[in-house]
C-alpha positions in Angstrom: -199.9 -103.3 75.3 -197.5 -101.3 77.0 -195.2 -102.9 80.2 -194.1 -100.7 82.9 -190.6 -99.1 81.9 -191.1 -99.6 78.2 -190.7 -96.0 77.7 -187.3 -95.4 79.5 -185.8 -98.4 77.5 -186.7 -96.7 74.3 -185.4 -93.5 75.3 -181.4 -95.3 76.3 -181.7 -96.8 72.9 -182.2 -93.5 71.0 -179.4 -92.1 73.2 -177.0 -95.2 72.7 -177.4 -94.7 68.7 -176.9 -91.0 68.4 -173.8 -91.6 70.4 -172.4 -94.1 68.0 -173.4 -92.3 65.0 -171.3 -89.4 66.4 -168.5 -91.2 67.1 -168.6 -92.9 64.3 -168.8 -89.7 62.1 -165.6 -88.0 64.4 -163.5 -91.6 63.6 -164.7 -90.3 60.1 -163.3 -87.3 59.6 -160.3 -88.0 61.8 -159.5 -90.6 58.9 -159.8 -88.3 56.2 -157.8 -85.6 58.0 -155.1 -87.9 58.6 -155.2 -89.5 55.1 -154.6 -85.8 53.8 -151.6 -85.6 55.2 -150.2 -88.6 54.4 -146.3 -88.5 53.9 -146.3 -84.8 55.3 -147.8 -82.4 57.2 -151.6 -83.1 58.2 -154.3 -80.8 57.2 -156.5 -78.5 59.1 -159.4 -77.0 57.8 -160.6 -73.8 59.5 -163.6 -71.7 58.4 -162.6 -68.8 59.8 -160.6 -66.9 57.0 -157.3 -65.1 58.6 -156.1 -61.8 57.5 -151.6 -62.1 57.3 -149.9 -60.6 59.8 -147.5 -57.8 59.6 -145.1 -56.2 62.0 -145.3 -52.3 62.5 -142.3 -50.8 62.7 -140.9 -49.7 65.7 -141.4 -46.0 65.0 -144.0 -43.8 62.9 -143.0 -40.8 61.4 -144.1 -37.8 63.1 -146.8 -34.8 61.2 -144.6 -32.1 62.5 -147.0 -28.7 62.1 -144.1 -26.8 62.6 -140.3 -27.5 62.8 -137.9 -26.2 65.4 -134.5 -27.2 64.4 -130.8 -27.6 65.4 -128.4 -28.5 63.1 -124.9 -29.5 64.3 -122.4 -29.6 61.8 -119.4 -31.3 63.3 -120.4 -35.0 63.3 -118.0 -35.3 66.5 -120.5 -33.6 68.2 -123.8 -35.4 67.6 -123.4 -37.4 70.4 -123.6 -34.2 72.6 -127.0 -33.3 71.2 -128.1 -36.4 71.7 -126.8 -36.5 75.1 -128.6 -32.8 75.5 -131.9 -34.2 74.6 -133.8 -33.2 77.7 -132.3 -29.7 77.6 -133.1 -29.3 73.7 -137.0 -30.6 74.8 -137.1 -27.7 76.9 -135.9 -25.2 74.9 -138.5 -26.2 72.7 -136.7 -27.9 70.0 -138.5 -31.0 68.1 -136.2 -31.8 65.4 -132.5 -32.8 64.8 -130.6 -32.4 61.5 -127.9 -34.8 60.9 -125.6 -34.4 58.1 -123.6 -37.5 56.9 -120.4 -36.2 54.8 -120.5 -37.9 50.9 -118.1 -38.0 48.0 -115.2 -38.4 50.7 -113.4 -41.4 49.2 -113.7 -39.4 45.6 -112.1 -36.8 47.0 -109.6 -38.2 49.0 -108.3 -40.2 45.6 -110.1 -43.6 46.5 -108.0 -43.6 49.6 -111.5 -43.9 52.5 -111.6 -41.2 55.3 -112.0 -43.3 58.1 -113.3 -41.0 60.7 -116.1 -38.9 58.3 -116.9 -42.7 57.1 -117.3 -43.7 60.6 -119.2 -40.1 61.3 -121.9 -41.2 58.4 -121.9 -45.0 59.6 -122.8 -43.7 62.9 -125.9 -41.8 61.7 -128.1 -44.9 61.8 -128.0 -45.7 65.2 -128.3 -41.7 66.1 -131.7 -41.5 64.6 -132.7 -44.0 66.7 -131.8 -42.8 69.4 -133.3 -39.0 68.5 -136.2 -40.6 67.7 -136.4 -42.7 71.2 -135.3 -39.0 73.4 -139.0 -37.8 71.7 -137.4 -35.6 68.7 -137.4 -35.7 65.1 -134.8 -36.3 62.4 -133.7 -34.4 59.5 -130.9 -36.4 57.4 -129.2 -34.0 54.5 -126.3 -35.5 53.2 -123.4 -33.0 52.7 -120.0 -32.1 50.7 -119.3 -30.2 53.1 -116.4 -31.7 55.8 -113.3 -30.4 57.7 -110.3 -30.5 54.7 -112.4 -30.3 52.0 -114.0 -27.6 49.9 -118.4 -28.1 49.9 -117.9 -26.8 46.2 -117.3 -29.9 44.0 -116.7 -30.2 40.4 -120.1 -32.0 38.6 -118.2 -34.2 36.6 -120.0 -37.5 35.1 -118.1 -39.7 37.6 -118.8 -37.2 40.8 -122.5 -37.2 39.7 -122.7 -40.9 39.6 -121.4 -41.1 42.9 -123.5 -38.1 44.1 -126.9 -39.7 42.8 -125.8 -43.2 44.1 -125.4 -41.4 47.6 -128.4 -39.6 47.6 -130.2 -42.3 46.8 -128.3 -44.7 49.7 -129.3 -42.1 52.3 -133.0 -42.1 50.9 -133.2 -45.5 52.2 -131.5 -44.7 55.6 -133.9 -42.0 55.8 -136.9 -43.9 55.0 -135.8 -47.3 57.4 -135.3 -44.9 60.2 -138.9 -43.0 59.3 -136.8 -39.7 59.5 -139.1 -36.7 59.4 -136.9 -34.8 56.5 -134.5 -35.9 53.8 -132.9 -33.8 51.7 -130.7 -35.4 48.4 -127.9 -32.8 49.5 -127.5 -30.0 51.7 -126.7 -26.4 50.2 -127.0 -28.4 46.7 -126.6 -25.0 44.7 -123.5 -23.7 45.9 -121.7 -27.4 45.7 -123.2 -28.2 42.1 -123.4 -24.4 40.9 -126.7 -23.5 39.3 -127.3 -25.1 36.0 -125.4 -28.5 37.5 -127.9 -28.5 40.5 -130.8 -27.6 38.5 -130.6 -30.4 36.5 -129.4 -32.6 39.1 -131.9 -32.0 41.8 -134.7 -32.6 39.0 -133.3 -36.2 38.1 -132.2 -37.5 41.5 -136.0 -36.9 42.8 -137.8 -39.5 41.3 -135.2 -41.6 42.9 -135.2 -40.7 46.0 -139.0 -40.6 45.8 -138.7 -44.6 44.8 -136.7 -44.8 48.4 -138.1 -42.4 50.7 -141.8 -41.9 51.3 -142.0 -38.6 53.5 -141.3 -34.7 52.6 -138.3 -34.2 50.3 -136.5 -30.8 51.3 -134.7 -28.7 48.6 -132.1 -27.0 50.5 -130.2 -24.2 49.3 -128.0 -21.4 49.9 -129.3 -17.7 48.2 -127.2 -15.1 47.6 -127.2 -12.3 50.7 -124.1 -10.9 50.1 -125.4 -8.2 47.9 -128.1 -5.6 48.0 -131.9 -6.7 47.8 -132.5 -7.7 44.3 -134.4 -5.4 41.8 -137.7 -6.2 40.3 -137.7 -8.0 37.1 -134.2 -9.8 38.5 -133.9 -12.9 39.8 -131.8 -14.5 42.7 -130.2 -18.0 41.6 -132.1 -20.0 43.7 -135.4 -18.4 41.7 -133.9 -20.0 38.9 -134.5 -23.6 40.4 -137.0 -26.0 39.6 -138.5 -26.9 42.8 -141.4 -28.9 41.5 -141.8 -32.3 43.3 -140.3 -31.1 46.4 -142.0 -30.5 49.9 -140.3 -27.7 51.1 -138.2 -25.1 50.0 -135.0 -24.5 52.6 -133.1 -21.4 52.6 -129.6 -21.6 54.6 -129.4 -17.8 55.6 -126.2 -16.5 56.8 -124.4 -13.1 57.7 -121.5 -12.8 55.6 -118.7 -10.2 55.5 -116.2 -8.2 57.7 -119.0 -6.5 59.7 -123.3 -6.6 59.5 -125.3 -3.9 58.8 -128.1 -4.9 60.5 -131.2 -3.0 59.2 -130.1 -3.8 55.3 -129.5 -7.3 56.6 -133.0 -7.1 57.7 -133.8 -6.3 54.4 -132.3 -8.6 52.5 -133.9 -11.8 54.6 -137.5 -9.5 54.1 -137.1 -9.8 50.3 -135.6 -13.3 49.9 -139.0 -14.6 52.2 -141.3 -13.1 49.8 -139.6 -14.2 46.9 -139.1 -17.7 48.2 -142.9 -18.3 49.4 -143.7 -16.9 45.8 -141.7 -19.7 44.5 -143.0 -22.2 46.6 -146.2 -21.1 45.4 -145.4 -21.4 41.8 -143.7 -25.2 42.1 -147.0 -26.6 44.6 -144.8 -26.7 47.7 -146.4 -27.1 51.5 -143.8 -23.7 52.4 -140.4 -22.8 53.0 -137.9 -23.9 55.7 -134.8 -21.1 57.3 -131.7 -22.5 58.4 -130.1 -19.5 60.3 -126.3 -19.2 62.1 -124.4 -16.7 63.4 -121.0 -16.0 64.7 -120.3 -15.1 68.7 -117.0 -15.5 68.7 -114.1 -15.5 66.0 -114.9 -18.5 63.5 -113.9 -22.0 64.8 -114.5 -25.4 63.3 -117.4 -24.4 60.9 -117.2 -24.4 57.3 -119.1 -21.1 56.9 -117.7 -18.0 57.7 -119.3 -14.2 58.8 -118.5 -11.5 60.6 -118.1 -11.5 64.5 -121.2 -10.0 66.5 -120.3 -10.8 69.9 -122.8 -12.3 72.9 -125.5 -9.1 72.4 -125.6 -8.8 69.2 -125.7 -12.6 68.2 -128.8 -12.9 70.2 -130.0 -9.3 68.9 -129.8 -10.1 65.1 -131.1 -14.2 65.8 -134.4 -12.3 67.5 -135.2 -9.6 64.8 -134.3 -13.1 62.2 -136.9 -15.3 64.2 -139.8 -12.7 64.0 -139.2 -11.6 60.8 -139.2 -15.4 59.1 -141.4 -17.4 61.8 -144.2 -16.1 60.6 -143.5 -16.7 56.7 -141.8 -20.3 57.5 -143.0 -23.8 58.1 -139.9 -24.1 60.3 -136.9 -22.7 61.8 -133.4 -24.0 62.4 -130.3 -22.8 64.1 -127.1 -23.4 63.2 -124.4 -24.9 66.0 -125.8 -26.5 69.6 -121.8 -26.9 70.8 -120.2 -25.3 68.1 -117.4 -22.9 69.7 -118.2 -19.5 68.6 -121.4 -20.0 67.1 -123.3 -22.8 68.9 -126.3 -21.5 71.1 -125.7 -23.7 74.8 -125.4 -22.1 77.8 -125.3 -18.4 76.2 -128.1 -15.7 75.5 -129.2 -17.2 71.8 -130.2 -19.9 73.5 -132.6 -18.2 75.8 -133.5 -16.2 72.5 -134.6 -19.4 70.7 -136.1 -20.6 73.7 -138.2 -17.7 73.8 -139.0 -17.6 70.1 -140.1 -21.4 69.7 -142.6 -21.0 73.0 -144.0 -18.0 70.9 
C-alpha cells in the first residue's frame, strides 16, 4: 500500500546518497593527492599530455633568391649604413656585409688593437640592428685592416688562431641568424694557394658544427693579366670548393689605367669558368663583389686605377649586366667610402637601376 508522497521521499533519499557518495569520493582523492606530496611539493595528475615549450628566436633567417649587396670596408663607417638604411631599401639593396678584422693582437705582438677589437665587438649589436632596418647580413671575417698587410704568413700558430676565429664568428653568425658567413674574406690572397686550399677544406666542417646557413668561399682571382688560355687554370680553379654554398669572386680593376673592353673580357671568362667550378664542387652559384675607384684612392686597402664620376658608373653598368645574369648576387664595394663609395653620386643611381632590373 502506497501513502500519498511516498514517491517524492524516495526520490530525496536517492539524491541525499549520491551526494554523499560524491563527496565522499572528492574527500578521497583529495587525501591521496595530499598524501603524495607529503614533505614536498603536491602532485597533480593531468591527462592531458603537454608538448615542452620553446622560445623562437627573435629573428629567422631570410631565403634571399637573390642578393644585392654593399660591403663597407672601414668598420668606422658601419654605423653610417646602418644609419642609411631607408636609403639603401630604396636603392634596392637587401643585404649588408660586415667584416670583423682577425689576427690583430698576433700581429700587433700580443699587444690588443683596441679600436679594430672594439670595430669586431661592435658587429653583434650591428646585425641586429640590420636585421631590425628589414636587411640582411653577411659576416666575413678579414685580415685585412688599416696598418696591416691582408697577406699573412700561414704559420702553425697564425693558423690556430685563424681557425679558432673562424670558428668564433661561426657562432656570431649563427646566434644572430646572419644570412652569409664566410671563414675569411679574400682567403686566397691572405693564405696563398696551397695554404688556403688546405685550410678552407679543414676549417669547414667546423664552421658547419657552428653555423647552419650558406657557407661562402670568397676569393680574390687573378684579373691583372690577359684571359687565361684553354687547358690553363686561374688559381682560384685550383680550389676545392666542395662543401661550400657559394662561390664569391672579389672582382676589381687594377693598374695605372683600365682598358675597358679587355676588362670586359676578362670578368666574361672568369664567370664562365667560375659557374663551371661551381658546377663541378655541387654549389647553389656564384656571388661578385665589385669596386671601383672615382677619385684618387683613400682609406681602402685595395688599390686601381682612377676612372672618374662617368666612367665609374660606365664600367659598374657594363660589370652589372655582364655578371647579373651569371650570379646569384651582386655586391658593391664602398657606401661612404671617399673615392669609391656609391652615395649621393651616379653609381649609385647605376645600382639603383641595375638591382630594380
Amino acid at each position: 500500500m502506497r501513502f500519498p508522497g511516498q514517491s517524492g521521499n524516495r526520490f530525496f533519499a536517492v539524491t541525499a546518497a549520491i551526494l554523499a557518495i560524491s563527496l565522499a569520493s572528492a574527500l578521497a582523492l583529495t587525501a591521496v593527492l595530499l598524501g603524495a606530496g607529503c614533505g614536498g611539493t603536491p602532485t597533480v595528475v593531468t591527462s592531458t599530455k603537454t608538448a615542452p615549450t620553446t622560445t623562437a628566436p627573435p629573428y629567422q633567417r631570410q631565403n634571399l633568391a637573390f642578393f644585392h649587396g654593399i660591403d663597407e670596408p672601414r668598420a668606422d663607417a658601419w654605423q653610417d649604413v646602418t644609419g642609411d638604411r631607408e636609403q639603401l631599401r630604396a636603392d634596392g639593396f637587401n643585404i649588408v656585409v660586415l667584416g670583423p678584422p682577425v689576427l690583430i693582437s698576433q700581429r700587433a705582438g700580443g699587444r690588443p688593437r683596441v679600436i679594430l677589437q672594439g670595430s669586431a665587438q661592435s658587429v653583434p649589436g650591428l646585425a641586429e640592428e640590420i636585421h631590425n632596418s628589414g636587411l640582411s647580413v653577411f659576416i666575413a671575417p678579414t685580415t685585412a685592416a688599416e696598418g696591416y698587410s691582408q697577406v699573412i704568413d700561414p704559420s702553425d700558430s697564425t693558423m690556430t688562431h685563424l681557425t679558432e676565429d673562424a670558428s668564433h664568428w661561426a657562432q656570431t653568425a649563427e646566434e644572430k641568424q646572419a644570412e652569409l658567413f664566410s671563414p675569411l674574406d679574400e682567403y686566397n690572397l691572405a693564405l696563398g694557394t696551397d695554404a688556403a686550399n688546405k685550410w678552407s677544406v679543414a676549417v669547414l666542417p667546423l664552421v658547419k658544427q657552428k653555423y647552419s646557413g650558406p657557407v661562402v668561399a670568397k676569393v680574390v682571382p687573378d684579373v691583372s693579366t690577359a684571359p687565361v688560355p684553354p687547358g690553363a687554370q686561374h688559381d682560384f680553379e685550383k680550389l676545392d670548393y666542395k662543401g661550400y654554398d657559394y662561390l664569391m669572386l672579389d672582382i676589381y680593376p687594377h693598374g695605372e689605367t683600365l682598358d675597358e673592353a679587355l676588362f670586359e673580357a676578362q670578368v666574361s671568362e672568369i664567370l664562365v669558368r667560375a659557374n663551371a667550378i661551381a658546377q663541378r664542387d655541387g654549389l647553389k652559384g656564384v656571388l661578385l663583389e665589385f669596386g671601383a675607384w672615382r677619385q684618387g684612392p683613400g682609406t681602402d686597402t685595395i688599390d686601381g686605377p682612377v676612372l672618374g664620376e662617368d666612367n665609374q658608373a660606365l664600367v659598374t653598368g657594363a660589370i652589372m649586366k655582364l655578371s647579373m645574369p651569371q650570379t646569384r648576387g651582386f655586391f658593391w664595394r664602398g657606401w661612404t667610402l671617399p673615392g669609391r663609395g656609391a652615395k649621393g653620386h651616379k653609381i649609385e643611381d647605376v645600382l639603383r637601376e641595375g638591382f630594380s632590373g
